[in-house]
N, C-alpha and C positions, 0 to 999 in steps of 0.2 A: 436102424434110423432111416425116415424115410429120407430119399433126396429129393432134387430141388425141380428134376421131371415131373415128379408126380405130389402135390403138397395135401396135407390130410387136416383138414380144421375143426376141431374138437366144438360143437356148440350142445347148448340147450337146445328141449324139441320144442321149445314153446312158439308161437308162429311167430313173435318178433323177435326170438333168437335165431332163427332158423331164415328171416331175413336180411337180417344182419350178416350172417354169415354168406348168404348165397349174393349179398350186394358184394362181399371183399371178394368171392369165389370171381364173378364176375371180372372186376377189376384184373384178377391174377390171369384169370384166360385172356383175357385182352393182350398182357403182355404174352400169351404165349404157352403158358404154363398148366398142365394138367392138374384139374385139383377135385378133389371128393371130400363131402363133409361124416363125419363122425359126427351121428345124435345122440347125447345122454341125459340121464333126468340126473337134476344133483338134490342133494339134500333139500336146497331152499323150496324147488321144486314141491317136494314130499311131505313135509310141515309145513301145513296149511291152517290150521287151528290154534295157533299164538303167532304172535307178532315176532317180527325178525329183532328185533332188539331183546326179545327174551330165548332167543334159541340161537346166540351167536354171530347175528348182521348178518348183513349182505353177504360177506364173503360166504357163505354157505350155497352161494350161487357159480362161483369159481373151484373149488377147491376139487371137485371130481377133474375136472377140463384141465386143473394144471398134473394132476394126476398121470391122465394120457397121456400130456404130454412129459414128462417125466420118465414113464416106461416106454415110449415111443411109437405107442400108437396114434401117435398123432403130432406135426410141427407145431401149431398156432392154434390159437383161442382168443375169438373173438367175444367182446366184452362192451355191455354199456358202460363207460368208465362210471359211472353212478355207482355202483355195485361192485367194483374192483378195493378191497383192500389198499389203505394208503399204502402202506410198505410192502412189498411184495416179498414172498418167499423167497430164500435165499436161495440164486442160481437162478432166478427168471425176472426177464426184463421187459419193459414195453418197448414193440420195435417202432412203434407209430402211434401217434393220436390224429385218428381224419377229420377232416373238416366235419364242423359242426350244424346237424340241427337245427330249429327253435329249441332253444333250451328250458324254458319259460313252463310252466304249471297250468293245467287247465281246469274249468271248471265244466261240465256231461251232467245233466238233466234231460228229463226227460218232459217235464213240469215245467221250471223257473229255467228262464233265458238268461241270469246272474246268480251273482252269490247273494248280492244284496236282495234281490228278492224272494228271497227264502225267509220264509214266514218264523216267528219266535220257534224256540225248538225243533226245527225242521233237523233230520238224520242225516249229515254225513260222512262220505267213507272215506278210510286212510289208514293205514297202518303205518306212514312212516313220521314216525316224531318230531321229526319240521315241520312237515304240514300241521301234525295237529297245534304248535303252536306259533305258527303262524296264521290258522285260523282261527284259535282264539282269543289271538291279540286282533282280530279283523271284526270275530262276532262273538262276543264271549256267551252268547244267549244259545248257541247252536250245541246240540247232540253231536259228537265225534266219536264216531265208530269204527270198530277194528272191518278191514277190509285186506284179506289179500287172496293169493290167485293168480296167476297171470292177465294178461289184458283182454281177453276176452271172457276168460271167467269174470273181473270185475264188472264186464260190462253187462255179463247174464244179470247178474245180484242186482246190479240197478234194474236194469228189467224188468226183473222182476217182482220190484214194486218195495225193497228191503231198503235203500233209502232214496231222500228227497233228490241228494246229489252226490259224487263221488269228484275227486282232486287225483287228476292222471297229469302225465309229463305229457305236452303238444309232444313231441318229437312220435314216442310210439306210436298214437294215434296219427300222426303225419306219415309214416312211414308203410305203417300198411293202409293208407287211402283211407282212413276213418275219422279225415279231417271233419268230415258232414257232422261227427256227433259233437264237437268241441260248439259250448254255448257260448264264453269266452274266456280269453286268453289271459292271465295277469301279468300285469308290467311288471319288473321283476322290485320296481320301487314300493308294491301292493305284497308282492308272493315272492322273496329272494328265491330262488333257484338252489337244486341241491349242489354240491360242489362236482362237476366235470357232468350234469345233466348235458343229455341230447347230442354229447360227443361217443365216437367208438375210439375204442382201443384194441390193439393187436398185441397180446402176449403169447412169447418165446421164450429158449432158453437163451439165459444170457450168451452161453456158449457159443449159440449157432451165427454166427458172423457172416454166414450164411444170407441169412432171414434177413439178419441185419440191414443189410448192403439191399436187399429185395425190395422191404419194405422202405427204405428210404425216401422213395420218391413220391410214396401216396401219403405221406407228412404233412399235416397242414400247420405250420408252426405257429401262427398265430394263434389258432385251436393249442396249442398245446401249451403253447407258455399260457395261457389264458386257464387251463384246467390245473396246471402245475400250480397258479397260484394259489387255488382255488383248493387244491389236493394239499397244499401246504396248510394253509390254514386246521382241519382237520387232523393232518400228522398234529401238532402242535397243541392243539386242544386233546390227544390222547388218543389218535386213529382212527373211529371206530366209525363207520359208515352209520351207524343206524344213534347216532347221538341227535339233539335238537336242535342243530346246525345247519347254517345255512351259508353259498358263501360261492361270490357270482364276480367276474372279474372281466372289461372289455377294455378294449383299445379306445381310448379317445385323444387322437391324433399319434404322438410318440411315445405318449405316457398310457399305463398298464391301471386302469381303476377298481378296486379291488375293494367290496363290502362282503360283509359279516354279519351275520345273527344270531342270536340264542335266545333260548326261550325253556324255561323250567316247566315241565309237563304236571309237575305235582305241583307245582306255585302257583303264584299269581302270575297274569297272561301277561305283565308286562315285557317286552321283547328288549335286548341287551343289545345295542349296534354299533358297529365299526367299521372305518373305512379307511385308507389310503390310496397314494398313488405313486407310481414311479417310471422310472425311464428303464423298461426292463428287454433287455437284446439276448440272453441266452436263460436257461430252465434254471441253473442257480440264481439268477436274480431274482426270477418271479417266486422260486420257495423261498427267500427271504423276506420279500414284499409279503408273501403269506403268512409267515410266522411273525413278523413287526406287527399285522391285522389282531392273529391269534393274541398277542401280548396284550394290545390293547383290548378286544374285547374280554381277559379274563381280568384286566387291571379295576373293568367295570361292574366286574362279579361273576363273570360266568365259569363257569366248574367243568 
C-alpha cells in the first residue's frame, strides 16, 4: 500500500481525465506531497459503437480505477461525478466533492450560432438519454444521433461534417480552454443538467483514514450537498447513470432547490418535472430532499 509520501492516482488517458487528475495532482503537491498518476483505458473507453446505456452505464468508466485501487496500485481515483455510480462498491468511499464547474449543457456548431437555429431535420449528437429527451421535448423535428468517444473525438465527428450540432457538458470544454467552440450555454431551466455535472470527485478506500483526513480540506460542501441531492434523486429512481434523468440542485439563500426530469426515449417527448426545496446543513438532509424529488416525480409517472 502506498503511503502518504508518495500518492498514486489512478485516472483515464483521455485528455479531460488526465486533466482532471493532474489539476488534484497539483492541489496535493502544493500541500507537500509527492504524487504520480497511473493511466488506464477502462472498458467505457473501448466500446465505442453502442451507447452506454446498452453496455452497462457510465460506471464502465470507474470500474478498472477502483480495481487499482483495490489491489493497491494505486490510492485515489479521480472522477467526473457524472459518471460515478450512485452507490459505490462496497469498501470505497468519496473522500471529497470539489468545488464545482459550470455544470450546464452546451450547444458546438460549426454552422448555427443555437439550437433554435437549426433548420427542420438538422443531425444531432448525443448518446446520453437525457439529452436526447430533453432535446426532443425542445425540437421534436430534429434527428438525434448516437455520439460517443471522448471530447475530442466528438469534436473530430462534428468536424467533420457527420452532424449539424452535438450537446457537450460547458464544464469539459471549459476546462481544457475549448471555451471558444461553445455556441451557447442552456440555462439549466431549457437543458436540466445531469445529476453531479461539472463537479469532480475523489474516490478511496473507505478504509484509508488516511486519505480521509487529506482530502478533507479540498471539500467544497456546498458542491457536495448540492451533488448529494442531485445523486439521490437517481439512487431512488433505481441508480443507473445512463437513465433519462435529469436532476440539478442550487442554494438559493439557506434553502437547497432541488429539480427533476424525466423523459420516455421511446414515447412521447412529453417531459415529467419535479421540484422541491429545503433547509438542508449536512449530506443526509440533501439525500432526503432527493428521494421526497424522486417520489414525486414517479407519483407523476416516471418509471
Amino acid at each position: 500500500m502506498t503511503g502518504l509520501s508518495k500518492l498514486v492516482i489512478a485516472t483515464r488517458e483521455s485528455r479531460l481525465a488526465l486533466w482532471q487528475a493532474e489539476h488534484v495532482k497539483s492541489l496535493l503537491v502544493q500541500r507537500g506531497h509527492g504524487v504520480e498518476l497511473l493511466g488506464m483505458t477502462t472498458k467505457g473507453d473501448q466500446i465505442l459503437d453502442r451507447s452506454l446505456s446498452k453496455v452497462g452505464g457510465k460506471g464502465l468508466f470507474v470500474k478498472e480505477l477502483e480495481v487499482a485501487i483495490e489491489e493497491g496500485h494505486a490510492d485515489i481515483a479521480v472522477h467526473s461525478l457524472k459518471d460515478v455510480p450512485m452507490d459505490l462498491p462496497e469498501g470505497f468511499a468519496l473522500a471529497c466533492v470539489m468545488e464545482r464547474e459550470d455544470p450546464r449543457d452546451a450547444f458546438v456548431s460549426n454552422k448555427y450560432a443555437a439550437l433554435a437555429d437549426l433548420p427542420q431535420g438538422a443531425v444531432v449528437g448525443t448518446s446520453s438519454l437525457r439529452r436526447v429527451v430533453l432535446l426532443r421535448a425542445l425540437r421534436p423535428d430534429l434527428k438525434i444521433e448516437p455520439l460517443r468517444g471522448n471530447l475530442d473525438t466528438r469534436l473530430r465527428k462534428l468536424d467533420e461534417g457527420l452532424y449539424d450540432g452535438i450537446i457537450l457538458a460547458a464544464a469539459g470544454l471549459k476546462r481544457l480552454g475549448l471555451g471558444e467552440r461553445i455556441r451557447e450555454v442552456f440555462e439549466p431551466e431549457v437543458m436540466l443538467p445531469a445529476a453531479g455535472q461539472g463537479a469532480l470527485g475523489i474516490e478511496v478506500r473507505s478504509d484509508r483514514a488516511d486519505l480521509l483526513e487529506l482530502f478533507a480540506p479540498l471539500a467544497h460542501q456546498t458542491t457536495w450537498l448540492c451533488v448529494a441531492a442531485e445523486r439521490a434523486v437517481s439512487r431512488a429512481m433505481g441508480g443507473s447513470c445512463s437513465m433519462p434523468l435529469a436532476a440539478h440542485a442550487v442554494f438559493a439563500g439557506e434553502y437547497l432547490q432541488l429539480r427533476a426530469a424525466w423523459g420516455d426515449p421511446e414515447g412521447d417527448a412529453t417531459l415529467l418535472r419535479a421540484q422541491s426545496a429545503g433547509s438542508v446543513a449536512d449530506l443526509e438532509a440533501a439525500a432526503a430532499l432527493g428521494t421526497e424529488v424522486a417520489a414525486r416525480l414517479r407519483a407523476a409517472g416516471a418509471r
